[in-house]
Every structure is written in structure tokens, then in C-alpha cells.
N, C-alpha and C positions, 0 to 999 in steps of 0.2 A: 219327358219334362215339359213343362208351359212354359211357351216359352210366347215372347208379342217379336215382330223380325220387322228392323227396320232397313228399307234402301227402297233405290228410285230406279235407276236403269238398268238396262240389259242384263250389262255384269252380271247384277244382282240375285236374276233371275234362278239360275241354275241354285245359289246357294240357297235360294226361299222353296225350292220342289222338293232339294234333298232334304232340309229340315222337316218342312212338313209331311215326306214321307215315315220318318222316325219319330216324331215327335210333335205335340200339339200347340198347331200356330192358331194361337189365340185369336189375334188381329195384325194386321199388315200395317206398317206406316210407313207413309210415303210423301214425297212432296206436291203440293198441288200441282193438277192440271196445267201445261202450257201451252200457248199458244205454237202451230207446228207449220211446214210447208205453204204456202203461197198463197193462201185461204185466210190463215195467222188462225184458224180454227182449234180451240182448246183440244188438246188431243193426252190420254191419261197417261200416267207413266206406265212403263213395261209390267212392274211387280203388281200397280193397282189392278192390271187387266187378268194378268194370271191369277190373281187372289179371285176377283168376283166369280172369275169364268167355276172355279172350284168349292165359291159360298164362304170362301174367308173373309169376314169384317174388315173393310179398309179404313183408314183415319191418316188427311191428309193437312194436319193443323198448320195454321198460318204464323201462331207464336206455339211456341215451344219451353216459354219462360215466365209466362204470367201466374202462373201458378194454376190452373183448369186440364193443361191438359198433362202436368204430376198428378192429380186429382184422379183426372181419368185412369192412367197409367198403375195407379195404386189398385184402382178397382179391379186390374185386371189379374191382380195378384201373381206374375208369371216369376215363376221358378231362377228364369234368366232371358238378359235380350239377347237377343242374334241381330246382326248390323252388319251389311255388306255395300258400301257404296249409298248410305243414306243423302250425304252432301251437304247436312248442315251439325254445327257445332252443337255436342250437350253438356250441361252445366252439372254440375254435380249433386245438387236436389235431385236431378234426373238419374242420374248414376247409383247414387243410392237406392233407387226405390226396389229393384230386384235381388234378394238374399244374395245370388253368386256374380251378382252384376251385371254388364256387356261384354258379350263375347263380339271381335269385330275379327270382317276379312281384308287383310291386307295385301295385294298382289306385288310384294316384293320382299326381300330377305331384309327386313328391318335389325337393325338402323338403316338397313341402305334406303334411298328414297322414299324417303319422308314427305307425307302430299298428297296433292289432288290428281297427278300423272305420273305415277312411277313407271309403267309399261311404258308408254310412248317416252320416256326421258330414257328407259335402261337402253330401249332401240336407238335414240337419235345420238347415245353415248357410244353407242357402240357396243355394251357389253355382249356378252358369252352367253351370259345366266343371270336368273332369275328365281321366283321363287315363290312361296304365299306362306304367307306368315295369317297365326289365330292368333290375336292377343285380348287382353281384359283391357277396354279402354279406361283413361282416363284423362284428367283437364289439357293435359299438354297433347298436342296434335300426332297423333300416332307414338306416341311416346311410353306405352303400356306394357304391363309385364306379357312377355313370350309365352304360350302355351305350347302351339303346334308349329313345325317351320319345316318344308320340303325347297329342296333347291329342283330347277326345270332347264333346262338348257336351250338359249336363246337361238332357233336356229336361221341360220344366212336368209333362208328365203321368207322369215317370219316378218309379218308387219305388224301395226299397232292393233288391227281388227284377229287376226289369227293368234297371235298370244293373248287377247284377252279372250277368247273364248277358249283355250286352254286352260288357264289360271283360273278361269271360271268355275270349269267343270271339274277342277281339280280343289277350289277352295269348296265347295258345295259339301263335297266327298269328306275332306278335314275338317268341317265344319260338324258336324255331324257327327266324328269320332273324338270332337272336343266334347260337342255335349254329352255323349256316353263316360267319358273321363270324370266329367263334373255330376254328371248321376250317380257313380261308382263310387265318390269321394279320393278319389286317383288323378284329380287334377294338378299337376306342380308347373308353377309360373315361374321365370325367369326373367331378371331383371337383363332391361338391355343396356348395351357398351355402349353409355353417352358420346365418348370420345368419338365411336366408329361413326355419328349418326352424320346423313348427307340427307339434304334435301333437292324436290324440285316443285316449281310452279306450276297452277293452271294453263294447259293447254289453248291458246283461244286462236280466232283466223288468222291473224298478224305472221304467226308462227307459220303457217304453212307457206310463207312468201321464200323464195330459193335466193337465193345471194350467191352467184357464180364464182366471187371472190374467194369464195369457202372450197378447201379441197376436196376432191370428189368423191371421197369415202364417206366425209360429212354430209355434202348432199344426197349420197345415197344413202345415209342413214334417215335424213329425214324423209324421203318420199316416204320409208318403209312407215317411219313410228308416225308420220301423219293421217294414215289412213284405221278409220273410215273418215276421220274429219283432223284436223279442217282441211286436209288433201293438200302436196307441195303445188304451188305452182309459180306462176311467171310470165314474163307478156313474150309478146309472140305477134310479128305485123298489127301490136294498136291492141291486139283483144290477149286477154288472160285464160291461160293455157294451161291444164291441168295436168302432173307427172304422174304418172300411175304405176312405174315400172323403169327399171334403170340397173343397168352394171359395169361396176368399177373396170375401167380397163388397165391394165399396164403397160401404160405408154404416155409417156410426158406430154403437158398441156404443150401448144403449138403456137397459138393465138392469143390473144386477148380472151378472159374469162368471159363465159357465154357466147362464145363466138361458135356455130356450125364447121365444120370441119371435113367433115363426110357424109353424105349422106346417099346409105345404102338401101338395100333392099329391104332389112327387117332393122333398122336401127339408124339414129342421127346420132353421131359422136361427135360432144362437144369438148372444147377446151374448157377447163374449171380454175380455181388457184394452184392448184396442183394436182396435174393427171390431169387426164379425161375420162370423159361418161358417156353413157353408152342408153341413150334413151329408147326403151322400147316399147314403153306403150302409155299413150297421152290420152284426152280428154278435151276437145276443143270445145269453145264456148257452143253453149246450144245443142251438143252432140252427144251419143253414146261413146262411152269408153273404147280406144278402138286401138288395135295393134300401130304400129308406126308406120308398117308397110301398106296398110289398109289406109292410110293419109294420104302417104306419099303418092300412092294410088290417083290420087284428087287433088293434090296439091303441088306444085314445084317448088322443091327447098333447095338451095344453091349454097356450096359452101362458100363464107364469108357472113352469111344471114347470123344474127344471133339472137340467141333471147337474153332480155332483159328481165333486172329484178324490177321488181314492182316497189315502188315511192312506200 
């Protein structure tokens, strides 16, 4: 099928190889160029890079609604869109323009999480599982009939960078066996359980700050669904301290939340709102990522010391 595949990031990646290994990707669309790392030097997005490096036409339009780039979009006449983490909303001139419409990929068992971060929300909730959903988009924000839908099972040591390269490589693969269904004329869409629908919000830095007052299961859920961005962290002697690694112990907090408690040879265990946690491996300002014993190594931590949340 022609199909034109629209996304920005990483995610994305995996779902625009497999399409384009089955199927002809017209042109790539993608968000402009932004500015990246300490330079602020425009740097491309992941899909635009992979498209050129293989000769696929990029289009990284700045309006999406003046009516030029439907214009464009017509011309391209593709069969249906494919849309895996694009990031900006389409109107429905837009929707219409492809006979079988937008096929999108969703990294969650929709209705559940609804949004710009279902991964990092199913993590920082706590769930079990997970899932990726193929649906036909439409006006309302993930709100689209069901096509395809696999559940994936969330596991303990999973963070927010390892399940999505999971769901990745696993939307790419369903991705791919939607368009074969819609080439076959063997596509049946299902409406989704309004009632069941949950949502969650944009991830942004704020989120990665650790609240000690929180039980320790919840902070262990965020270190996990924080990473690769915006990372939990916390101050720590005056400088902000990155958590990279952490487990729930069984054993009542003791202290006041954030308060050091022990600190061993491969781990500090701290008092939380309830339980404690069992820090193993930080991020000090200015530093690589480094086990907690490779610290303590260089540093003197006494219990009573605590970390604080950051204002």
C-alpha cells in the first residue's frame, strides 16, 4: 500500500522500518528540527534521519492547517497514513484525505491511558501490563476505533526507556499486519468502552523531582517510569542528585522521610512515608552514572544525612 508515515521520535522509529520494509513510504513527516544539548544546535528528529539516510522524502511543516500542506498531502495520493508518536494534533480535512484514513500506534491497552505518556504513567502507577493498541484516529485524542490490540506484561525491573523500546518493536510488527488487513479488505474496527477510558499527562522535568513523603513503592515506581528523561532525582549536600536504581525493602520507615538510615556497602536505605528504599545506584552532579558503592567509595554518608525534595 502507499502509504506517507507520520512521527518524530525514537519510539517512532522501529514502526517507520517495518512499514517501509512492506510497504511504500511515500514521504516522512515529521516535526521541525530542534534545538539539542549545550550547543542549542538544531539537531533532526530520529525518523527525519532514518528517512534520508534510505532516500525517503522528508516534510517537516510548521502549520498543518492553512490549507498548503492538505494540498501537498492530496498530491501524494497514499492509500492510508501510518502515525506513530507524530506529537501534533490533525483536523479532520487532514483525516479525510487518505481513502482508509490514519492508522496510529498507541503504546497502551486503550482506553487505558489516554495521552502524551501512557508508558511512563502505566510504570509510575504501578501496573502489571501493558500493551499497544493500532487504531483509526480521529478528532478526539486517542479516542479511535480499535483495530489491532496485544497486551505485554510490565516487568519489575522494566523502566520507562526499556518498555518503550519493547512496545516499539512490537508496535512496528502490528503495524504492518494492520496494513496487510486493510489491503486484504479484512480490516474490522472496534469501538472503544468510553466508560473504561483513563487518562494521563505530559511528562516534563518537574515530574522527575522525588517527594520522600511518598511511599516507597511510589518512589520506586518513578525512578523506574522516569527514565531516560526527565530521571528522579533530589538534593543531596546543596547539589541535585540523580536516582538511577532503587528497591523496595520490607522493613518500616524509621526516621523522618528522606532521612539516610544505613548506609552499606552496595546501597543507602532511606526512610520514605512508608517503608523504606534501598538506593542503588545515583548520578551525581557533573558525574557518570555510578553504583552507590563506587560513591560511598569517595564520599562519607552517615546515617541521619538526608535527602531532600527539591522546591
Amino acid at each position: 500500500m502507499r502509504t506517507v508515515f507520520f512521527g518524530t521520535p525514537e519510539l517512532a522509529v522501529p514502526t517507520l522500518a517495518a512499514v517501509a520494509e512492506h510497504h511504500t513510504v511515500q514521504a516522512v513527516v515529521c516535526q521541525p528540527d530542534r534545538p539539542r544539548g549545550r550547543g542549542r544546535k538544531p539537531e533532526p528528529p530520529p525518523t527525519k534521519a532514518w528517512a534520508l539516510d534510505r532516500g525517503i522524502p522528508v516534510v517537516q511543516p510548521e502549520k498543518l492547517n492553512d490549507g498548503s500542506f492538505e494540498h501537498w498531502l492530496k498530491d501524494q495520493a497514499p492509500d492510508v497514513c501510518t502515525l506513530a508518536a507524530y506529537g501534533r494534533i490533525l483536523k479532520q480535512p487532514l483525516l479525510d484525505v487518505p481513502p482508509h484514513g490514519f492508522l496510529n500506534v498507541h503504546p497502551s491497552l486503550l482506553p487505558q491511558y489516554r495521552g502524551p505518556s501512557p508508558i511512563q504513567s502505566a510504570i509510575l502507577e504501578g501496573a502489571t501490563e501493558t500493551g499497544v493498541t493500532i487504531m483509526k484516529i480521529s478528532l478526539e485524542m486517542d479516542a479511535g476505533d480499535i483495530l489491532l490490540q496485544e497486551r505485554v506484561p510490565i516487568q519489575p525491573e522494566d523502566t520507562g526507556e526499556t518498555l518503550t523500546e519493547r512496545l516499539a518493536a512490537l508496535g512496528g510488527e502490528m503495524m504492518v499486519r494492520a496494513l496487510d488487513l486493510v489491503d486484504r479488505g479484512e480490516a474490522t474496527f472496534t469501538p472503544q468502552d468510553e466508560s473504561a477510558a483513563t487518562y494521563c499527562k505530559l511528562f516534563e522535568k518537574a515530574d522527575g523531582r522525588i517527594d520522600w513523603t511518598q511511599p516507597a513503592t511510589r518512589i520506586h515506581n518513578l525512578v523506574r517510569a522516569a527514565q531516560p528523561w526527565p530521571i528522579a532525582h533530589c538534593a543531596f549536600h546543596g547539589d541535585i542528585i540523580r536516582i538511577l536504581a532503587s528497591e523496595v525493602l520490607d522493613e518500616p520507615a524509621t526516621a523522618a522521610p528522606g532521612t539516610i538510615t544505613r548506609a552499606k556497602k552496595d546501597r543507602l536505605v532511606v526512610s520514605t512515608g512508608k517503608d523504606s528504599l534501598a538506593i542503588l545506584r545515583i548520578q551525581p552532579p557533573g558525574k557518570r552514572p555510578m553504583a552507590v558503592g563506587d560513591y560511598l567509595r569517595g564520599h562519607a554518608v552517615a546515617p541521619g544525612e538526608r535527602f531532600e525534595s527539591v522546591p
